[in-house]
MARGU-856576 format. One record per atom (N, C-alpha, C, O): residue number from 1; residue in one letter; x negated, z, y. Coordinates in Angstrom, 1 decimal. Layout:
<recs>
nr;rest;u;w;v
NUM;A;X;Z;Y;
...
</recs>
This chain:
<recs>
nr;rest;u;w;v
1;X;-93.0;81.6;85.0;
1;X;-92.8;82.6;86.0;
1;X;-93.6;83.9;85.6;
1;X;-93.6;84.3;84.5;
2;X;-94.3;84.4;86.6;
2;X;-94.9;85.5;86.7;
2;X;-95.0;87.1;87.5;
2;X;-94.3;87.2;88.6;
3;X;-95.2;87.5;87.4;
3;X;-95.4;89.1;88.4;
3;X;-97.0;89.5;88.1;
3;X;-97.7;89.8;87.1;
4;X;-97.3;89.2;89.6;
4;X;-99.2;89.9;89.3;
4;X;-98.7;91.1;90.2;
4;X;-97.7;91.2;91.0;
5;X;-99.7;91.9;89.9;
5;X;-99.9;93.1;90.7;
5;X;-101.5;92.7;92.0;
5;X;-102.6;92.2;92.1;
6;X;-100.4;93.5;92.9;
6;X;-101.3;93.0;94.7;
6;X;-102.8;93.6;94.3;
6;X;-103.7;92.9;94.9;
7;X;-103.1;94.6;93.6;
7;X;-104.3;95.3;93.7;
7;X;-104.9;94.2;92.9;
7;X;-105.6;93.3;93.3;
8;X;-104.6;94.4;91.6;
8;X;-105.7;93.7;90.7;
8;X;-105.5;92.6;90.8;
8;X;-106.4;92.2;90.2;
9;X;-104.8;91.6;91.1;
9;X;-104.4;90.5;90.4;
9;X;-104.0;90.0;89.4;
9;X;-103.5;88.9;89.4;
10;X;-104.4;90.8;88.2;
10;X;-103.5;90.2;87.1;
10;X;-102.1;90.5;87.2;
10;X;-101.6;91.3;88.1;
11;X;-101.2;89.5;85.7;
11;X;-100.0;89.4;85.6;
11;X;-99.8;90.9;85.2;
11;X;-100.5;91.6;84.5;
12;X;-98.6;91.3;85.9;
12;X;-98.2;92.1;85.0;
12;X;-96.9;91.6;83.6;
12;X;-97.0;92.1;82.5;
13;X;-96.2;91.0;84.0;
13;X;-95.4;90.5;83.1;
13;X;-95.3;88.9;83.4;
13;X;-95.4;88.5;84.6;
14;X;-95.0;88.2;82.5;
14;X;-94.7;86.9;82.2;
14;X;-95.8;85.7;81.9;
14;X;-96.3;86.0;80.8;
15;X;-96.3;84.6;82.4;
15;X;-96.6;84.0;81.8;
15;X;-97.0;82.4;82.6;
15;X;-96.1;81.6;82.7;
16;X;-98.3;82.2;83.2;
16;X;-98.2;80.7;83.6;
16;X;-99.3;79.9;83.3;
16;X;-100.1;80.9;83.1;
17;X;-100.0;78.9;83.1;
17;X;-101.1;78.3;82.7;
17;X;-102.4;78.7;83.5;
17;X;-102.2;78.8;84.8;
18;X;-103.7;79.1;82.9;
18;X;-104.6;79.2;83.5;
18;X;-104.7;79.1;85.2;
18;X;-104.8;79.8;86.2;
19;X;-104.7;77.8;84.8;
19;X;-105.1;76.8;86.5;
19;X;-103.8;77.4;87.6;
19;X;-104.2;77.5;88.8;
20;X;-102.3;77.7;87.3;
20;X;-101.8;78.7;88.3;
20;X;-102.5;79.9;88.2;
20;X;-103.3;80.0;89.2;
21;X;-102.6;80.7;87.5;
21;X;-103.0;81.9;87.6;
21;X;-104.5;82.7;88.2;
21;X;-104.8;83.9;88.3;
22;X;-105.2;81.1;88.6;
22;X;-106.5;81.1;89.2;
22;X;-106.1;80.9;90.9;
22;X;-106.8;81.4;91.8;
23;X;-105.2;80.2;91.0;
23;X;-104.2;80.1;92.2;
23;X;-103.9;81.0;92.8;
23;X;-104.4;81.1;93.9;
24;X;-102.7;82.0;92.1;
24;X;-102.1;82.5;92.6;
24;X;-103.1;84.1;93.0;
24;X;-103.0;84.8;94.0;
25;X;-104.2;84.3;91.9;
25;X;-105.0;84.7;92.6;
25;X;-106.0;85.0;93.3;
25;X;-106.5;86.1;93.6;
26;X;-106.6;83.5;93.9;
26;X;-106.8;83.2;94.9;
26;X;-106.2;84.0;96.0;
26;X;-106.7;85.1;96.4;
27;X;-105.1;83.5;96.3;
27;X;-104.1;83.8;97.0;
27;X;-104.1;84.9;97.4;
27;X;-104.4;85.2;98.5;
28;X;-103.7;85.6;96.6;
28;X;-103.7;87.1;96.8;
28;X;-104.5;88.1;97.2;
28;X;-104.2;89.2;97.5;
29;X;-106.5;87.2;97.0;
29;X;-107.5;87.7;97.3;
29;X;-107.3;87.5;98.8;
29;X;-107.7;88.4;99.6;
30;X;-106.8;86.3;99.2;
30;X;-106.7;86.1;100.5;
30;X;-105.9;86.8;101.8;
30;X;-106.2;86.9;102.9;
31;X;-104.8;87.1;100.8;
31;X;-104.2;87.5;101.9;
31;X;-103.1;89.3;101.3;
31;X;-101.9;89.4;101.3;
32;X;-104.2;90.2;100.9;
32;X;-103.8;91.0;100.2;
32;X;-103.4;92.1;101.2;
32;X;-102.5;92.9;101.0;
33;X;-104.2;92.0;102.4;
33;X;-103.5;93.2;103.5;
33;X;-101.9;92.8;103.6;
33;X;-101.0;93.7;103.4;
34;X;-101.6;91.2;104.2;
34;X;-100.5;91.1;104.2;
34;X;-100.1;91.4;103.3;
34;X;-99.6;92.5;103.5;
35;X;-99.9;91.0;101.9;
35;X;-99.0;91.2;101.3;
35;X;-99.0;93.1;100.6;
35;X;-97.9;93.5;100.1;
36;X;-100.0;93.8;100.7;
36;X;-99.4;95.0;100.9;
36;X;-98.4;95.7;101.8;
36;X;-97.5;96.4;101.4;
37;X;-98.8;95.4;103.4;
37;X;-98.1;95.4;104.3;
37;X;-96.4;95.0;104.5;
37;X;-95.6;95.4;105.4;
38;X;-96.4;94.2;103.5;
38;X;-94.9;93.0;103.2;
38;X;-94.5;94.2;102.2;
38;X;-93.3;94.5;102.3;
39;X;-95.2;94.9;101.3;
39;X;-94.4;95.1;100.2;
39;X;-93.9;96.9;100.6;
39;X;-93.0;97.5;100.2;
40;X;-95.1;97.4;101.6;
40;X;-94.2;98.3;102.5;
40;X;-93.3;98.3;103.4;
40;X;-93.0;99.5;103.8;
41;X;-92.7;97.3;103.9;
41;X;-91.7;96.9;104.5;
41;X;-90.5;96.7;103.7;
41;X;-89.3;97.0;104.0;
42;X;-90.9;96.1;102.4;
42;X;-89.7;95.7;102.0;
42;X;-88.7;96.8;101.0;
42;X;-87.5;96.8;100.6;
43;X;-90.2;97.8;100.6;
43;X;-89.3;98.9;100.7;
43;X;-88.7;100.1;101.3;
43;X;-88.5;101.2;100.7;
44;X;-88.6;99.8;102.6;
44;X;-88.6;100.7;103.8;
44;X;-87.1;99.7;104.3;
44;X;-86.4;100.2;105.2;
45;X;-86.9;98.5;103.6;
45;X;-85.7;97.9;103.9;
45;X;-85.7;97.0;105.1;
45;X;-84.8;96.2;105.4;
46;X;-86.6;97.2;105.7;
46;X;-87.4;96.0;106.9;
46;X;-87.2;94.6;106.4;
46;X;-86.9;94.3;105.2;
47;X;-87.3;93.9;107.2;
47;X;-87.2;91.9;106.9;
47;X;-89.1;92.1;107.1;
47;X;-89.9;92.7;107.9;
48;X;-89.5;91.0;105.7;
48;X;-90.7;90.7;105.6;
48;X;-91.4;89.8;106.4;
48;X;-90.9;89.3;107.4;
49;X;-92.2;89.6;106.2;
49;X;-93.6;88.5;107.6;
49;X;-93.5;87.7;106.1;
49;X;-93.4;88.0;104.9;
50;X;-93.5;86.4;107.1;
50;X;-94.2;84.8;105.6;
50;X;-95.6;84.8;105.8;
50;X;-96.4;84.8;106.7;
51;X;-95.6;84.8;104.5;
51;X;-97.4;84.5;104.4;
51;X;-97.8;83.3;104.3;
51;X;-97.0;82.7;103.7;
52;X;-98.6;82.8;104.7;
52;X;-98.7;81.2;104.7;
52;X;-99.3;80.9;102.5;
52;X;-99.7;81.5;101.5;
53;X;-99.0;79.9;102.8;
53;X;-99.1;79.4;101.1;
53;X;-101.0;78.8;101.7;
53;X;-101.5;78.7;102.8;
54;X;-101.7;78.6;100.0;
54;X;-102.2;77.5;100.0;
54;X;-102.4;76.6;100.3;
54;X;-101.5;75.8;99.9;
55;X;-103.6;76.1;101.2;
55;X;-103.3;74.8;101.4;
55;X;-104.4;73.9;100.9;
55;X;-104.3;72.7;101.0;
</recs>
């Protein structure tokens, strides 16, 4: 289990094998407006948008 930060992508705390963590930031390269967007909502107490996973 991990926590990356939306900007940079790295972890900030925890811990997962290489090959997730090339994944997960992938991911986040992809779809970083949403998930900023998501992370202003969710602290404004709003219900979040799903982001689609990797496929």
């Amino acid at each position: 289990m991990a926590v990356f930060s939306i900007n940079s992508g790295e972890i900030i705390v925890g811990n997962l094998p290489k090959k997730q963590v090339k994944l997960v930031q992938a991911w986040i390269e992809l779809h970083r407006d949403e998930l900023i967007a998501d992370w202003q909502l969710a602290i404004s107490g709003t219900k979040i948008f799903k982001i689609k996973p990797l496929e």
